[in-house]
C-alpha positions as CSV (number, residue, x, y, z in Angstrom):
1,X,-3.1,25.4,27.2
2,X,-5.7,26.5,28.9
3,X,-6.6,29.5,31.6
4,X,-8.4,28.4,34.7
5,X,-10.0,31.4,36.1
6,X,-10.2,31.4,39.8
7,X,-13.3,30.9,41.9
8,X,-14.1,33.4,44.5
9,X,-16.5,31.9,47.3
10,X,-19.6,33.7,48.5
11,X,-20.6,34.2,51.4
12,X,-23.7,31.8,50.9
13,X,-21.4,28.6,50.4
14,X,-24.0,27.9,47.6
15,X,-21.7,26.0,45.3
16,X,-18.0,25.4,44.8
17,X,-14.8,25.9,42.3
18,X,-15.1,24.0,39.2
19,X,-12.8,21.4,38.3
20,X,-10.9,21.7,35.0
21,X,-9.1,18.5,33.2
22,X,-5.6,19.2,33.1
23,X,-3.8,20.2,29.4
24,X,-1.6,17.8,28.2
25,X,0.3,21.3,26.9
26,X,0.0,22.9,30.5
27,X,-2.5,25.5,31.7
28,X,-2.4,29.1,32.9
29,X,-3.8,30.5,36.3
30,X,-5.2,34.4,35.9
31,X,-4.8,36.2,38.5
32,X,-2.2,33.9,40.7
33,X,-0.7,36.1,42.9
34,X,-3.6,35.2,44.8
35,X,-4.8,32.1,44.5
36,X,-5.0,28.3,46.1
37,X,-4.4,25.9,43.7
38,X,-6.4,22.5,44.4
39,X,-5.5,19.2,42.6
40,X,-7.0,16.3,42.1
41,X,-5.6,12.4,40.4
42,X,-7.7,9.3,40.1
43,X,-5.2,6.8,39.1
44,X,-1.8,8.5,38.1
45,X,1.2,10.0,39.7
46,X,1.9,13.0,38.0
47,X,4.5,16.0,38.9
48,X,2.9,19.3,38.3
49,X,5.1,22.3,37.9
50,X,4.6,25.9,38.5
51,X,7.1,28.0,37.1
52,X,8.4,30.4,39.1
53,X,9.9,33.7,36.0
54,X,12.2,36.2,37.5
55,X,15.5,36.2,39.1
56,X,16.8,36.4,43.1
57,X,18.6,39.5,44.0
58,X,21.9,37.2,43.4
59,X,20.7,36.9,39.6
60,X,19.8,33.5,40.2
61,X,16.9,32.0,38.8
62,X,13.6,31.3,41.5
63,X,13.3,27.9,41.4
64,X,10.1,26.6,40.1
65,X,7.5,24.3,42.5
66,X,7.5,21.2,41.3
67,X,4.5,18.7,43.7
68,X,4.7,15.1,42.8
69,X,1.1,14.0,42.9
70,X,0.1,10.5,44.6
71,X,-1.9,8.1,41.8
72,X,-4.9,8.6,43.7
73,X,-5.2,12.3,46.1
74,X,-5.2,15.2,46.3
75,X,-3.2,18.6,47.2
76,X,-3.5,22.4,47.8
77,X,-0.4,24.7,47.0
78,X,-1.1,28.7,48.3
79,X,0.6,30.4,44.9
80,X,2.1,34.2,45.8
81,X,3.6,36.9,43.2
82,X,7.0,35.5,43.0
83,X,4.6,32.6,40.6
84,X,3.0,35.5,38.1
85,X,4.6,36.5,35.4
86,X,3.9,40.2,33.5
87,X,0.3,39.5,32.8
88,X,0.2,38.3,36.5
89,X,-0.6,34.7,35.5
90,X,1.2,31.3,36.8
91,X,2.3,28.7,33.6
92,X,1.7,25.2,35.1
93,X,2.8,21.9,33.3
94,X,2.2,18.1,34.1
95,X,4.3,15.1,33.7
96,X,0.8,12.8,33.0
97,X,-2.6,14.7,32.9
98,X,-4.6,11.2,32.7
99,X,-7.1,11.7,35.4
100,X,-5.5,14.9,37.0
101,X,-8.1,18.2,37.4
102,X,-7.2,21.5,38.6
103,X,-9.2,24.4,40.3
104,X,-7.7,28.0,41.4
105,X,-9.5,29.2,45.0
106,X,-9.3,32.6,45.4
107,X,-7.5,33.3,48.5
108,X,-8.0,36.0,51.3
């Protein structure tokens, strides 16, 4: 499992968020409450899964986001605090990680 640290952009738009491989165990996201989460695949579907900890005020659990991801595209999920758990990261697990990379965008 890895932690993908997010990019913040500058106001030069010098360079871009780097691209991590996705962990066949799943990865962390620091910091999520505040982030854009872009994914990439080049050849396999996949269903990423960010897991959502806490309860409604019913006592029901949130319900985690699960995106299915095309063989070939790409997607951009805005994460908030309901997805950060005590050390205010976001767990994240894939169904395939063959050809599937990740980046976290700082948002705001």
């Amino acid at each position: 499992m890895a932690l993908i640290q997010k990019y913040v952009p500058k106001s030069t738009g010098a360079d871009g968020p780097t691209f991590a491989a996705a962990a066949g165990g799943g990865d962390t996201i620091d910091a999520c409450a505040s982030a854009i989460v872009c994914l990439r695949t080049t050849g396999t579907i996949s269903t990423v899964t960010f897991a959502t900890p806490g309860t409604l005020p019913n006592g029901d659990a949130y319900p985690d986001k699960a995106v299915v991801m095309p063989a070939t595209g790409e997607r951009w999920i805005v994460l908030g605090p309901e997805y950060a758990d005590a050390n205010g990261q976001c767990a994240v697990t894939y169904s395939a990680v063959t050809g599937l990379t990740i980046a976290a965008i700082q948002k705001g």
